[in-house]
N, C-alpha and C positions, 0 to 999 in steps of 0.2 A: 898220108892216110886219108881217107875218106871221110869226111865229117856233116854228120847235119847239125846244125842249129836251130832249134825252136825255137820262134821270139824273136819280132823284129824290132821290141822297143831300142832303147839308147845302149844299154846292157849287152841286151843279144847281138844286136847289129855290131858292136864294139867287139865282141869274142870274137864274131864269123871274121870280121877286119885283121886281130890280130893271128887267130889260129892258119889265116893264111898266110898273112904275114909270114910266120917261121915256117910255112912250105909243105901247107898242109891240101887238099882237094877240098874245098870248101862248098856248099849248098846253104843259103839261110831263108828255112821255111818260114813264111807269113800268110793269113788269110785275105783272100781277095777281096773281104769287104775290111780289109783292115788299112787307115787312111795311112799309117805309116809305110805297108808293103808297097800304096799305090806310088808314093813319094818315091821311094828306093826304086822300083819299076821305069818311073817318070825321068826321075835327074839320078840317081843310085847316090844318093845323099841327103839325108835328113838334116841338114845345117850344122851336126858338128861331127860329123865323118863323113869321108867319100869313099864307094865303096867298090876296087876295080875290077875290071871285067870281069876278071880271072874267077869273080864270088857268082854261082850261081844262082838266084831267085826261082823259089819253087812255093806254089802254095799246093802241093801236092803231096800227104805225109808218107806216101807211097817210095818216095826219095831216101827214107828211113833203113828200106831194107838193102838197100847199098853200102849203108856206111859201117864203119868198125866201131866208131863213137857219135853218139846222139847227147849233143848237148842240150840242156833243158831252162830257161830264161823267162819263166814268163809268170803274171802275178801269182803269192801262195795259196789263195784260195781257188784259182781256177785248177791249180795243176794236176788234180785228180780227175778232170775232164778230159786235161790234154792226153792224161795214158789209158781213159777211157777207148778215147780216138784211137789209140794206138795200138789198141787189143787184136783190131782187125787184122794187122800185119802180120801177125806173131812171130814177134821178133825174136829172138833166140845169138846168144853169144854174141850179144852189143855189151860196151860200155857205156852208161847213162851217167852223165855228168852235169849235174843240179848247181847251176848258177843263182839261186835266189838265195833270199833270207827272208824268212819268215816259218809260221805255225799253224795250222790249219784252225779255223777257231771251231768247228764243230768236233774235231774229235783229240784237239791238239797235241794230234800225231804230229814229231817231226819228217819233213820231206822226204827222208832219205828211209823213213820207216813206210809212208805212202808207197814211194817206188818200188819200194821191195816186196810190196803186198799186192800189187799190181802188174809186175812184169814177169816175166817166166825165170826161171833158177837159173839157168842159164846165164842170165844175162850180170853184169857188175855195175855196182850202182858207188860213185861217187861225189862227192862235194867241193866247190871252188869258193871260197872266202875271201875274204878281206880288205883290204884298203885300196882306191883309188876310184880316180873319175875320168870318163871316155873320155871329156876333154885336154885333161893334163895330160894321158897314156899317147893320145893320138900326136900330141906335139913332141912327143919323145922322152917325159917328164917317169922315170922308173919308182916302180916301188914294189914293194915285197905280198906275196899271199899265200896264203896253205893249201892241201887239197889234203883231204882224208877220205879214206873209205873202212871199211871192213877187210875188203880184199888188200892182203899188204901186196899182193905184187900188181895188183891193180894200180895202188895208190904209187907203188916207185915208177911203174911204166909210163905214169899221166904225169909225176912231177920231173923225169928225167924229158919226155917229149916234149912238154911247155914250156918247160923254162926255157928264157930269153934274155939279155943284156936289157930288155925292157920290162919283164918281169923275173924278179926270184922266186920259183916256191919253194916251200916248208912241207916238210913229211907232217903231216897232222897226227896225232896220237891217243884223241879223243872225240870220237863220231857225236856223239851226244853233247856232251861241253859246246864243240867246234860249231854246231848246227843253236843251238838254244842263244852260245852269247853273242854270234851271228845276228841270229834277228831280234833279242832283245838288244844290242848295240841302236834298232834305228828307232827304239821307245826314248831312249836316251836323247836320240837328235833330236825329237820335238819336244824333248822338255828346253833341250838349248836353245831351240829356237824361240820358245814361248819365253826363255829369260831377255834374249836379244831382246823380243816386242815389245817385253816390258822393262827395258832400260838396264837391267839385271846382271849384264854379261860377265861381270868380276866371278859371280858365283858358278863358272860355270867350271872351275879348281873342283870347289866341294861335291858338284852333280859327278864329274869324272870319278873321282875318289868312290864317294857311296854310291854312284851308279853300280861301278864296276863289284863295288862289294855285294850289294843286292842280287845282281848278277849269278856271283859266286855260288851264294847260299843258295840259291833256286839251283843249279846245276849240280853243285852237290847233293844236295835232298834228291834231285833224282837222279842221283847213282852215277854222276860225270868229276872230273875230275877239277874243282874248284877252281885248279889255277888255270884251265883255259880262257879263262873272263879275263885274265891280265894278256895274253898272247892278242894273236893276231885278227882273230874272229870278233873278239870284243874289243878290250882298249887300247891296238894295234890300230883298229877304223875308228876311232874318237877324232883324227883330226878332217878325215873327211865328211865326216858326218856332226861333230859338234860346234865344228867353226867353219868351214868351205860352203863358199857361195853358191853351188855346184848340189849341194844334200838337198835334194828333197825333202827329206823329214823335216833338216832343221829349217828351210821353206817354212814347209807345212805351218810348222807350232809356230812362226813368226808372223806368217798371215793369220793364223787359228785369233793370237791373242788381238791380235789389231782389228778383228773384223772384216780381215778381206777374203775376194775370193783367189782358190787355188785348185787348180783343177789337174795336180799330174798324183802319180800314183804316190801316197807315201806308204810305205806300209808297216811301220812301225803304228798308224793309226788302229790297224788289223789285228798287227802281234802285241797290243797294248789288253786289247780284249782275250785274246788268245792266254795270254800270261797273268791275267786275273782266275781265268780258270785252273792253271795250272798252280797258283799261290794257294786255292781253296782245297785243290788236293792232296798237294803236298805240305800242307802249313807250314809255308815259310812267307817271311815278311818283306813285302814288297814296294814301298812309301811309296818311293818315286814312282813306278811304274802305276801303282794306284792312283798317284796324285794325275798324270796322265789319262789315265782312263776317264777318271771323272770328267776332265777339260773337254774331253776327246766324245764322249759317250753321255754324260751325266750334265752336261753344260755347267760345271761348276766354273766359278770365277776363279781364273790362272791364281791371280794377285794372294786369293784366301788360302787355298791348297798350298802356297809359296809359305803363308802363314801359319799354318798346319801342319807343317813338316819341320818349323822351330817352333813349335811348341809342345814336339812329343817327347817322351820322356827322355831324361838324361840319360845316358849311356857311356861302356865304354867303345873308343872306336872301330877293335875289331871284335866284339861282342859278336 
């Protein structure tokens, strides 16, 4: 099959690697003032994948109307720019396949509700989830993810073509759950990481536990099915994201609390504000992801918010 790739960060570049890998015609569009497309141009490797011939380099989204499937990898908040771009083609009878996780914070629409409001009817809009790091994947290291969509024969033709001895996916069975505990999974990582900086890391049992419960209750209140937060999209990614050297997020929140600088994308820092709006609409209770936001937005001290969070009311635990 035909494919393009949006997004030349770690992510993207790592799809276009693998989707050729299993024997696909692969293109992975990047911007030419974009330092990672010049690096892939230069050596066709960004230090942790190489990327062979066979992948072609296009910063031209013009490549789009060739493919059968347009995958999509690039940060939550810009991606309604990217299918601004993409109006020009007008593309018709693609499949759109949403690599990210995250929330848009101005109108915290999920992605898969953007694409669908932007692309023509025609077209099938998908989602790829879950656990793993281009580093581990590239050394041969397997592990399991979902793909869901609306379209069920969309969803079995993308997890019967993907799948790989290098990766398994899951028929996903809840669009909404699958997308929300996605990107609130990487709120969680910088709370872990902000436990790591502050010496904390035993508690990060309890953070899994009510993380994934908090989780829950948001995705229920808006109309998903609760137990996606324990599957693959949520507490399926807790070991890459709350303990793996490799998480960005949980980076993020361990230089956040320590005072240093980081400068790669986390975006759990995004969907932290993102999911403070959506706890206002939907009144439900949100601790941890609060206690974040403030660190994150409100400069409150990690240590107190850590304090604040035992000393709110007693409860029972699946209240």
């Amino acid at each position: 099959m035909k494919i393009t790739v949006i997004g030349c960060g770690r992510w993207g570049s790592f799809i276009a690697w693998y989707l050729n890998k299993i024997g696909n015609d692969v293109t992975l569009y990047g911007r030419e003032s974009s330092k990672k497309f010049q690096q892939f141009k230069n050596t066709r490797t960004n230090g942790m994948i190489e990327l062979p011939e066979s992948i072609k380099l296009s910063s031209d989204l013009a490549v789009t109307q060739k493919s059968e499937i347009i995958v999509i990898s690039v940060g939550a908040q810009v991606f309604r720019n990217v299918l601004e771009e993409l109006k020009e083609y007008n593309l018709k009878d693609k499949i759109f396949v949403l690599c990210m996780k995250g929330i848009e914070i101005e109108s915290t629409e999920r992605l898969s509700e953007i694409a669908e409001a932007n692309v023509d009817y025609s077209n099938r809009i998908a989602v790829w989830l879950g656990p793993g790091h281009v580093q581990e994947f590239y050394r041969g290291v397997p592990n399991c993810m979902v793909i869901d969509s609306k379209n069920e024969a969309c969803k079995k033709f993308l997890v019967e073509k993907f799948t790989s001895p290098l990766i398994r996916f899951y028929y996903g069975n809840d669009l909404l759950g699958n997308e929300i505990g996605a990107a609130a999974k990487n709120v969680i990582g910088i709370a872990a990481g902000a436990l790591d900086g502050l010496g904390l890391t035993s508690l990060k049992g309890a953070l899994m536990s009510r993380g994934t419960r908090e989780v829950s209750r948001l995705i229920e209140k808006m109309g998903g099915n609760p137990f996606s937060a324990y599957g693959l999209c949520h507490l399926g990614d807790y070991e890459a994201t709350v303990f793996s050297q490799f998480s960005n997020n949980r980076k993020f929140g361990e230089s956040l609390v320590k005072g240093e600088k980081f400068d790669k994308l986390a975006e759990g820092y995004y969907t932290s504000k993102a999911m403070m709006k959506l706890k206002e609409e939907y009144k439900v209770d949100l601790p941890i992801t609060e206690a974040v936001y403030n660190v994150c937005f409100n400069k409150r001290d990690a240590k107190e918010e850590i304090e604040n969070l035992f000393l709110r009311s007693i409860k029972n635990e699946f209240a």
